[in-house]
C-alpha positions in Angstrom: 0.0 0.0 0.0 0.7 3.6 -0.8 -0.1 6.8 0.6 -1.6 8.0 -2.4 -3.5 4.9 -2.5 -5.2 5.5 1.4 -8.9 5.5 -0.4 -10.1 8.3 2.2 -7.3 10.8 2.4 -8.5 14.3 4.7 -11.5 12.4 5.2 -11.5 11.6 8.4 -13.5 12.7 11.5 -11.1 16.0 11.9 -11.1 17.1 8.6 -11.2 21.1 8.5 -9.8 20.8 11.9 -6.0 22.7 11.9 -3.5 21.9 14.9 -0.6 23.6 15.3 2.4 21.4 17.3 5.0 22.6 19.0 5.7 19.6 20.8 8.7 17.1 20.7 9.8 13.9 21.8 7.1 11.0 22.0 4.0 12.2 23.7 3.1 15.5 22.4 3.8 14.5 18.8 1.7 11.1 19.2 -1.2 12.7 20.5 -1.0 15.3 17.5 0.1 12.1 15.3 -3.6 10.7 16.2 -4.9 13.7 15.2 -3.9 14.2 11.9 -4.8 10.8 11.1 -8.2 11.4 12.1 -8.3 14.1 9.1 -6.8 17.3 11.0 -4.4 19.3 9.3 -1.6 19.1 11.6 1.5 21.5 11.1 4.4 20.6 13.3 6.3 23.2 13.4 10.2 22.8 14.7 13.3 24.8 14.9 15.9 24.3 12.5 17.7 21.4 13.9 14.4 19.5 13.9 12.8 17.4 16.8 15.4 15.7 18.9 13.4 12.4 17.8 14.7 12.6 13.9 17.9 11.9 15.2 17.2 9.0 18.0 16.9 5.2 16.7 17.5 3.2 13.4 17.8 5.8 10.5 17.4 5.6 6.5 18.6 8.6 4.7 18.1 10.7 7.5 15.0 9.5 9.1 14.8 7.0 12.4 11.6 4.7 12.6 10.7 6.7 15.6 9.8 9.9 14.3 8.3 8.5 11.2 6.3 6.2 13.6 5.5 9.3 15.7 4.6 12.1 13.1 3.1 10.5 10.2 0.1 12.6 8.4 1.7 15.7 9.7 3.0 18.8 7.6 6.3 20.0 8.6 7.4 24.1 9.4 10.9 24.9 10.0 11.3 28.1 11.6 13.5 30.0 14.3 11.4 31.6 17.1 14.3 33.5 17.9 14.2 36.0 15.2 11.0 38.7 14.7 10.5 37.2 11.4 9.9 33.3 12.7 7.7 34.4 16.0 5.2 37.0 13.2 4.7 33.8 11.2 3.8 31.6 14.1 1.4 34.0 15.3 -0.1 34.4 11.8 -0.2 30.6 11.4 -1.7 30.7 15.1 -4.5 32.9 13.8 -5.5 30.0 11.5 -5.3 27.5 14.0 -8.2 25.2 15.8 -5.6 24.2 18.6 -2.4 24.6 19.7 -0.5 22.1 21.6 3.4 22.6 23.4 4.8 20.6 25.9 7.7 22.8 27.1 8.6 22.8 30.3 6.0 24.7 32.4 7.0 28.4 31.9 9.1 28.2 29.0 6.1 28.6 26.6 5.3 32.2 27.9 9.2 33.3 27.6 9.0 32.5 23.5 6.4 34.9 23.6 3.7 32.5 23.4 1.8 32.0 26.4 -2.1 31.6 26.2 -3.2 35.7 26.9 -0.7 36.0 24.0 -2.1 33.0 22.0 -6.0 33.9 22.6 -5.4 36.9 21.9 -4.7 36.1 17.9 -7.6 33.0 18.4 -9.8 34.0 20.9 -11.2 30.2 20.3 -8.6 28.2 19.9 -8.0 25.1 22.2 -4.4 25.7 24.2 -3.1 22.2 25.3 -0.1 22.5 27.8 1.3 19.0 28.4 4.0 18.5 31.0 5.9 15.8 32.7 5.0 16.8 36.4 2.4 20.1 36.0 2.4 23.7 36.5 3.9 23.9 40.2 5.0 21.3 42.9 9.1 20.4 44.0 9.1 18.8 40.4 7.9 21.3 38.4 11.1 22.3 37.0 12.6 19.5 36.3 13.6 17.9 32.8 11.2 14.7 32.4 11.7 11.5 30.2 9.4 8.4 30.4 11.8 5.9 33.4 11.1 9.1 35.6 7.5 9.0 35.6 7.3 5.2 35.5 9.4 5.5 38.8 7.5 8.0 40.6 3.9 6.9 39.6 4.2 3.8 41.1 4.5 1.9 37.9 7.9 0.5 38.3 7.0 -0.9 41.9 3.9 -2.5 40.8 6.4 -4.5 38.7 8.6 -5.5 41.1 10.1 -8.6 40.8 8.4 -11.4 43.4 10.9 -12.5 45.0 13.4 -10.0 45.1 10.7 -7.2 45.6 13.4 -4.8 43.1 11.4 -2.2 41.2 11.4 -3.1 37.6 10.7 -0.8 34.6 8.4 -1.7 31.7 10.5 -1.7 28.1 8.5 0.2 27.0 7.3 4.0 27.1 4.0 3.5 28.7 3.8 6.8 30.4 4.9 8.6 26.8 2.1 6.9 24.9 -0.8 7.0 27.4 -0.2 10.5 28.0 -0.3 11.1 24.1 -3.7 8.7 24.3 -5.4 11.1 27.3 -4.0 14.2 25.0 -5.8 13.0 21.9 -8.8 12.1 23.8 -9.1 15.8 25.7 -8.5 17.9 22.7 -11.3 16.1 20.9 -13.8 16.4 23.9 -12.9 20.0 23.7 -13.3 20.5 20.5 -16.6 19.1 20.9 -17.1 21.6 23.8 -16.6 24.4 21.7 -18.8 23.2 19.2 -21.2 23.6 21.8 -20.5 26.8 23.6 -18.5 28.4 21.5 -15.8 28.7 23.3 -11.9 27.4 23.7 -10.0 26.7 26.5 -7.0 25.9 28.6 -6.1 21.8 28.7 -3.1 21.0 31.2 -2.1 17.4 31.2 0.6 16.0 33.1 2.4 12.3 32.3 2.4 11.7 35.9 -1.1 12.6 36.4 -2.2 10.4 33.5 -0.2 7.4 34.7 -1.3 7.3 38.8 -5.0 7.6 36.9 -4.0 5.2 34.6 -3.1 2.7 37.4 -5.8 3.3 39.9 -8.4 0.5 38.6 -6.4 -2.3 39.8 -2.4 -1.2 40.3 -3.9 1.2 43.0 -7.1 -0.2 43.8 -6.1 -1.2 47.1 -6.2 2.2 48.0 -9.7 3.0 46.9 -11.4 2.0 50.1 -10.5 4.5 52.9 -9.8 2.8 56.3 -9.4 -0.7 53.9 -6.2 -0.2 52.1 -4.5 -3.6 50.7 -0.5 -2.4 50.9 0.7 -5.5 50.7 0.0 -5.9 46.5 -0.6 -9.5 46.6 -1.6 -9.4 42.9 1.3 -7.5 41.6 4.3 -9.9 43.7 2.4 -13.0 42.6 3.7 -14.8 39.3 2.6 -13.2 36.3 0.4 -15.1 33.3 3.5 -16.7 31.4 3.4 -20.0 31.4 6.4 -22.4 30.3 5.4 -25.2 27.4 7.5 -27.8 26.8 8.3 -26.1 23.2 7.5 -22.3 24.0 5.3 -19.9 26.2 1.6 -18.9 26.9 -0.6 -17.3 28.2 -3.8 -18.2 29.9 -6.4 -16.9 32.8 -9.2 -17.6 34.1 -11.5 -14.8 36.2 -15.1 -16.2 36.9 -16.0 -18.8 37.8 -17.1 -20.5 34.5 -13.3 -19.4 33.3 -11.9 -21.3 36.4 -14.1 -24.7 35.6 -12.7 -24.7 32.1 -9.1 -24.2 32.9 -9.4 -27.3 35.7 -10.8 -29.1 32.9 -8.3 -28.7 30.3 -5.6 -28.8 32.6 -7.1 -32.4 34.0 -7.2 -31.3 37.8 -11.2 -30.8 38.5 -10.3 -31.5 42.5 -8.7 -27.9 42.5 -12.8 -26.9 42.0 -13.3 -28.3 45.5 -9.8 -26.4 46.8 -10.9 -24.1 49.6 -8.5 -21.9 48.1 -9.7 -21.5 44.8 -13.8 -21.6 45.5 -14.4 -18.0 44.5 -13.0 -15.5 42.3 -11.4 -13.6 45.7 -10.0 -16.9 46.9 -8.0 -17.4 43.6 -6.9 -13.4 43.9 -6.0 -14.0 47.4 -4.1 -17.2 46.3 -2.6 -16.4 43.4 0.8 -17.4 43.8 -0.3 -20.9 44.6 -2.9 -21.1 41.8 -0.1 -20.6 39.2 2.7 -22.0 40.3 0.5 -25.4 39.8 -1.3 -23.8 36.6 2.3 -23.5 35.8 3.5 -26.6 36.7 1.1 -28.8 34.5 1.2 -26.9 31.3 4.6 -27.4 31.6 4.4 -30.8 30.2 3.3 -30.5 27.4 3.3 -28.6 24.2 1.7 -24.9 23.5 -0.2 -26.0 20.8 -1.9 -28.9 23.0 -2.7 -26.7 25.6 -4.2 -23.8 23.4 -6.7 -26.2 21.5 -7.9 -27.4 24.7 -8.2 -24.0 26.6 -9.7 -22.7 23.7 -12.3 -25.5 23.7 -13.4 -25.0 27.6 -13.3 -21.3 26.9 -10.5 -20.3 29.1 -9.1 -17.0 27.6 -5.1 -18.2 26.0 -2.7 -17.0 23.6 0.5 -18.3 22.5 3.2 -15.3 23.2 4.7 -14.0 20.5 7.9 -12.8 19.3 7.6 -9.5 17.7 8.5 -10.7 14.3 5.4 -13.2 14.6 3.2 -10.5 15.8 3.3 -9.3 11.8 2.3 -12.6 10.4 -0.4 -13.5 12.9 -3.0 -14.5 11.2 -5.6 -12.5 13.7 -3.6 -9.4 12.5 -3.9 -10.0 9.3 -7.8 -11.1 9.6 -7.6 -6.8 11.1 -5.7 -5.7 7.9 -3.4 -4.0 10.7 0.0 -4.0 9.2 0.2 -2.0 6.0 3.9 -1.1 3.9 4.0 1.9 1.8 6.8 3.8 0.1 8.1 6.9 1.8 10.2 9.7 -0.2 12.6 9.6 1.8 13.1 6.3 3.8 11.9 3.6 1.3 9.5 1.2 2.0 8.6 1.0 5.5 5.6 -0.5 7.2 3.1 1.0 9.9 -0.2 -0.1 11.6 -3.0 1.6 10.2 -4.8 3.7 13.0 -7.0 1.4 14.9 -10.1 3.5 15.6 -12.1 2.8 12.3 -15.0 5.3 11.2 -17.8 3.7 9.0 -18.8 7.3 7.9 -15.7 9.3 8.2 -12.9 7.2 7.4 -9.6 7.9 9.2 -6.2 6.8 7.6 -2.1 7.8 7.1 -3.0 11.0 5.2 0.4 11.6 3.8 4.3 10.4 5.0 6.1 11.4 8.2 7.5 15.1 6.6 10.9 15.9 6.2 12.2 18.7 8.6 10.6 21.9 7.2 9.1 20.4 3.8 5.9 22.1 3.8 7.8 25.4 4.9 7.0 27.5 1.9 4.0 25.8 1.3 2.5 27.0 4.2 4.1 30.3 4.4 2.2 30.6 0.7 -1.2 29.5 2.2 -0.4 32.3 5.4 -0.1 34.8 2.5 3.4 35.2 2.0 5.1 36.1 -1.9 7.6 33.5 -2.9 10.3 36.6 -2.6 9.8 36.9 1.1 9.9 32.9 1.6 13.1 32.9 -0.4 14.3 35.9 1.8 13.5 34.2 5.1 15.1 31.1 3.9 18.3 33.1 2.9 18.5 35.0 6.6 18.2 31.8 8.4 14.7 32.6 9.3 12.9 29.8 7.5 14.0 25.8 7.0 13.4 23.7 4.0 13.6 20.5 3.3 16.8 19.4 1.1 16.6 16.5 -1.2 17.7 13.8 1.2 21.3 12.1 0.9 
């Protein structure tokens, strides 16, 4: 598949929508990533060394997988805020915009010059989205943020902590980055919706660590839901986790009610563990956990993943074999989803990308166009602002503007 091929491009439910970014990194730009392929016309604007991110990871030609995986759809502005020329053509782009999106470190937004009074005042509408790693004020506040630290300090890195050594473990990957980018996406479109409404824009402030202790409340934090009742002790999080040795591989396998636990005793052969006192209800297995799967464990470890799966699968016991990430493209279930699509990009080749995974029967959303070269659209959207291809070439010469050269 193509880009030019994507049979709904700017159709999705954001068309006519226009979001300026002035995020970096991973969670600003994915929650803005979202956006444009939802149909938004998102501009990303950078300074002329470009996102830190185009730099960071494997690299073709001058792009790393990262930032093509993390700003796809997007139109790219090159432009130095430190010069009167670069801040006049953000604030005229500004005037254009639906929403505006930064995540500087708190203050540093209003020392560019760009602060929301100053924003509203060219957009009186427009939807301001501040993210930050820690918010607006607090010991923290100031401090330079990167996803380990918020996975440390939300409570995320002891809620994997290893069972017997009780050491805090970090999850590989950027949980707090994404999920932040995830709440992002989700508040800008309620506020959009909002100002459909009442006509009115207004202020969003979203912290990672906000996002991740609400994130883990439902269960890594439920034991603190009931005042006067707290569970401390996380018996869930120190017990075994759902991997499960084969004697040719690993799976997965729970069961929650108590229809799920009947079916696992039967495929597993061991219906006397129904009559267990303590596995009889769905608490006693919680409360028992570590003893439920170390002998869960222990059994299907004689015998072969694809045995076990057909008969979980049959008693309705909810299994999976785990895969590697290389099989995770040839699954068949993915491939059932059309997931996995590869299309040519200008610059990097052929490269391959999940399509976005909200699908819109009546709006269609899709990649709208490749992950932009650092300030390819530059002059394009100076032109749509209202600027004559002399004063683009001008601002270009004076180091005001950044476009894109032909790659390497």
């Amino acid at each position: 598949m193509t880009v030019e091929q994507d049979p709904n491009p700017n159709q999705g439910p954001l068309a006519g929508v226009r979001v300026v970014d002035l995020t970096s990194m991973i969670s600003g730009p994915v929650a803005t990533m979202m956006l444009a392929d939802q149909g938004a016309d998102v501009i990303k604007v950078e300074a002329l060394e470009g996102d830190l991110v185009r730099g960071a990871g494997a690299t073709r030609r001058g792009i790393t997988s990262t930032f093509i995986s993390s700003n796809r759809s997007k139109r790219a502005l090159a432009v130095n805020l430190k010069t009167p020329e670069g801040v006049e053509a953000l604030k005229k782009l500004l005037q254009t915009a639906d929403v505006m999106v930064q995540n500087f470190r708190p203050g540093a937004i209003e020392r560019m010059g760009f602060g929301e009074d100053i924003v509203r005042g060219l957009k009186e509408d427009i939807i301001f989205v501040s993210i930050s790693g820690f918010g607006d004020a607090g010991p923290y506040a100031h401090q330079r943020v990167y996803d380990p630290v918020i996975q440390a300090l939300s409570g995320l890195a002891a809620i994997q902590a290893d069972g017997e050594t009780g050491r805090p473990k970090m999850i590989r990957t950027i949980i707090p980055d994404k999920t932040t980018a995830v709440t992002a996406a989700q508040a800008i479109t309620a506020a959009l919706f909002a100002r459909e409404r009442t006509g009115k824009g207004q202020h969003i402030r979203l912290s990672m660590l906000d996002t991740m202790v609400a994130y883990l409340w439902p269960e890594g934090m439920g034991g603190f839901t009931l005042v006067g009742k707290e569970v401390t002790d996380a018996r869930a999080q120190l017990s075994p986790d759902l991997i499960f040795q084969t004697r040719d591989g690993y799976i997965t396998a729970g069961a929650m009610s108590n229809r799920e636990w009947r079916g696992m005793c039967t495929a597993l052969g061991h219906l006397e563990w129904l009559e267990d006192p303590r596995f009889l209800t769905v608490n006693d297995r919680a409360v028992n956990a570590t003893e439920r799967l170390t002998l869960t464990g222990e059994v299907l470890a004689t015998n072969t993943s694809a045995y076990w799966l057909e008969r979980l699968d049959a008693e309705g016991v909810p299994s999976a074999q785990v895969l590697s990430r290389e099989d995770v493209i040839t699954h068949p279930q993915i491939q059932a989803n059309d997931l996995i699509h590869e299309y040519d990009h200008p610059i990097a080749g052929r490269i391959r990308q999940p399509r976005p995974a909200a699908r819109f029967d009546q709006t269609p959303s899709g990649i709208q166009r490749p992950a932009p070269g650092l300030g390819e659209h530059s002059a394009e959207i100076l032109a749509e602002l209202g600027y004559a291809d002399e004063e683009i070439a001008r601002l270009v010469t004076q180091g005001v503007l950044g476009v894109m050269l032909a790659p390497e």
